[in-house]
Every structure is written in structure tokens, then in C-alpha cells.
N, C-alpha and C positions, 0 to 999 in steps of 0.2 A: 364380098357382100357386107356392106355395114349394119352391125347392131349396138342397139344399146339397150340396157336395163332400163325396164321397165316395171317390174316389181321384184320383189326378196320378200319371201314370205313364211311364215309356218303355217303348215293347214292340217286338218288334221282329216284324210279319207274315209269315208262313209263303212265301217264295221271292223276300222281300225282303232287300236286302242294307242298307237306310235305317232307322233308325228312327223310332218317331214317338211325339209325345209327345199321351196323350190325356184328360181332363180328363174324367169321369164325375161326372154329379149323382143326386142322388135323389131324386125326388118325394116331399117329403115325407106327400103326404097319401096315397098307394098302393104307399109304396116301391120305385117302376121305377127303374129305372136310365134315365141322359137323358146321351146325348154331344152338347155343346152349342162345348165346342171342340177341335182334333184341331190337331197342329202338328209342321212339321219343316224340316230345312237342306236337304230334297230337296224339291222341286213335282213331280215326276213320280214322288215315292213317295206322296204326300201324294194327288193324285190317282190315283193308281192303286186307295187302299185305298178313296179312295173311290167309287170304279166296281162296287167290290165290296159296296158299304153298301146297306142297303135304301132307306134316305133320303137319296140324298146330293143330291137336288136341292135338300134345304134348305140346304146347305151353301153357301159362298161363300168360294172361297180369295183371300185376301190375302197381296201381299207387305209383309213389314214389316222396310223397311231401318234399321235401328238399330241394324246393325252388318255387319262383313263376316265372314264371308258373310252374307248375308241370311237371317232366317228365315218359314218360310210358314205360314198362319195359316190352317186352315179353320172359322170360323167359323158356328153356327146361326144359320137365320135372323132369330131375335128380338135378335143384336146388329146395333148401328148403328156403320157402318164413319165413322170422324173421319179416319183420311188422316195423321196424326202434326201435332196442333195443341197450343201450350204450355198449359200447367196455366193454370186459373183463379186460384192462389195465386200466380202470378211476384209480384205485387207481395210476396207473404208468402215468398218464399225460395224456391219449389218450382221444380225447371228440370225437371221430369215435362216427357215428349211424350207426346200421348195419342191412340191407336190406334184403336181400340172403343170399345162400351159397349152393355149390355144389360140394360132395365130388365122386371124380372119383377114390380112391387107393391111389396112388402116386402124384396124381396133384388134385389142389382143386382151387374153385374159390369164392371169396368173392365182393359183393357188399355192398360199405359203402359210407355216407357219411359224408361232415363236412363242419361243418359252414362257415359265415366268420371270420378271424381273430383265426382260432382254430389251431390244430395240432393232429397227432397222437402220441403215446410215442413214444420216441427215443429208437430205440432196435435192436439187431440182432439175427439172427440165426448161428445155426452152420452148420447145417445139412440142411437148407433150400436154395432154391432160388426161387425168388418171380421177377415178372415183373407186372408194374403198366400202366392202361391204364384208361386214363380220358374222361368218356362218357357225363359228360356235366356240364354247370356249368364255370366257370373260371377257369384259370392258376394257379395250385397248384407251391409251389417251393419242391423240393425231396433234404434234404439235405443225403450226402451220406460222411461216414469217410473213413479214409484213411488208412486204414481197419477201425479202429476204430475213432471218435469223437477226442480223446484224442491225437490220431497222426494226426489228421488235419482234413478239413472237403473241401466239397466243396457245391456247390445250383447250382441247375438250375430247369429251369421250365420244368414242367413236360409235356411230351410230349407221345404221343402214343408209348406203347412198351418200355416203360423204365424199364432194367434190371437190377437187384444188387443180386450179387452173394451172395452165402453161407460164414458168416465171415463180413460180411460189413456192419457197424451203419449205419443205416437210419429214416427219419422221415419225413413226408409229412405235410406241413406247406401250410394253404392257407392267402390270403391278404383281401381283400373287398369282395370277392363273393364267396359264397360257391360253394364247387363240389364236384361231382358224381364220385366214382372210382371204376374200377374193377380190384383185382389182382388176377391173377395165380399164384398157389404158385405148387410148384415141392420138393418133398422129403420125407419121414417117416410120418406118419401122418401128413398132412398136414393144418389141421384145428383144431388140439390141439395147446396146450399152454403151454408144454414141450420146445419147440424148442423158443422159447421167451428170451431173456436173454436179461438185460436189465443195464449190466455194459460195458458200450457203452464211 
């Protein structure tokens, strides 16, 4: 079943003093709304909202320490918890730790993170498109080519919902503080390493 983000938000629950950050998809084929992850620096706010949920038995909180304070991760049940393991790309430059992962068909979603001062390899897809949303942590930079690296590049900080099409070098570079990211990736397998290409 295909989804896609449709908001990334902080909101803060009626007699809570925590906020929490919640991560709403869309079915795209009946346009429901689908909370698939819910996250916060409180576990006893995080569960508490979700005592209040209809579904929160699908749910599965995780801590994920990748930085202090720790942040807590309620995750739906179609992602698969990794525990914080290194990227597949170390040999290609990537010092990504990776969290999650949740494969839906055609669209998949990964939780990683990265230090301060790290990066993930510089790489593109052919066949992919991948949107990056930053759940906590500090201001990553997204550098993005012009298709490629090689014809130009540009940076900016990474902000909720940031798209980069299929064909476009990209690489997420943080500065003093590490962070937390989730991307939706859209296309062919989308949690293989087929689609990685990495002459950028």
C-alpha cells in the first residue's frame, strides 16, 4: 500500500506539558490518514498519548540514544527495530547508524542517525526518490548536485520535507550536533542497495 508524508509536526497534547513529534502518512489509494511514527524526549509522554490512541497496541516505543538526552521513538508495527547498526556505505564514506526501517512495496522508510561533524556517502539513485525529515537533534546541511556533484552542487539546511528527485547527488552533512532523520524513499525496491550509485 502506498504512502506518503503528509505532515511532520510538533504538537503539544491537551494536559501535557511534553511535546511530541508526529509523523502522519496518506494512503494514497483512500486518502486516510496513517500515524506510522510518533516521537519525543519524554517516554512517559509518548506513552501516555499513546494509552489514549485507538491503536496503540501497534505501536512499539523505542529508545534511541544518539544523543543526550535520549529521544523515544513510537514506532508502527510494519517498521523493523535495527538497534543502531553502521550503514551499508562505511566502506563509501557513510558513518549513518541506523535505527528502523519499514518496508511498505514501493515506498520504504528509514531511521538513522549521525553524529556531530559526520556525513552520509555522497550518492544517487536512478530509479529512486527519497524525501528527508529531521526528527530531532540539530540542523543538518543536504548538499544536493546539479544533477550531479560534478555539474555543481548547492547546501542548505535541512528542513522538514526535503525532496531530491531520482538522478540527483546528494549527501547529509551535520556540524556540532548530531541528528535524528527519517527518509521516505519511493521506487523499485526500495531498501536495497541496487539503486545506490555512487559516481556522483
Amino acid at each position: 500500500m502506498a504512502h506518503a508524508v503528509r505532515a511532520a509536526s510538533w504538537v503539544k497534547p491537551a494536559g501535557s506539558t511534553e511535546s511530541l513529534l508526529i509523523f502522519r502518512f496518506v494512503d494514497l489509494l483512500v486518502a486516510t490518514p496513517v500515524i506510522r511514527v510518533l516521537g519525543s524526549y519524554s517516554e512517559r509522554s509518548l506513552r501516555d498519548w499513546l494509552n489514549r490512541f485507538p491503536d496503540e497496541d501497534s505501536f512499539e516505543v523505542h529508545k534511541i540514544g544518539f544523543a543526550e538526552p535520549p529521544f523515544y521513538a513510537a514506532l508502527q508495527e510494519r517498521f523493523v527495530w535495527l538497534g543502531g547498526v553502521p550503514s551499508n556505505s562505511l566502506k563509501n564514506g557513510s558513518q549513518a547508524i541506523y535505527w528502523a526501517e519499514c518496508d511498505l512495496g514501493d515506498h520504504a522508510h528509514k531511521i538513522y542517525s549521525l553524529l556531530p561533524n559526520s556525513q552520509t556517502s555522497p550518492h544517487r539513485h536512478r530509479g529512486l526518490k527519497e524525501r528527508f525529515f529531521r526528527m530531532a537533534g540539530g540542523d543538518p546541511l543536504i548538499r544536493l548536485g546539479k544533477p550531479t556533484f560534478t555539474d555543481g552542487e548547492t547546501r542548505h539546511q535541512l528542513r522538514v520535507g526535503r525532496a531530491v528527485r531520482a538522478g540527483v547527488s546528494h549527501q547529509l552533512m551535520t556540524r556540532t550536533a548530531p541528528v535524528l532523520i527519517l527518509v521516505e524513499m519511493e521506487g523499485p525496491n526500495p531498501l536495497g542497495m541496487r539503486d545506490h550509485h555512487y559516481d556522483v
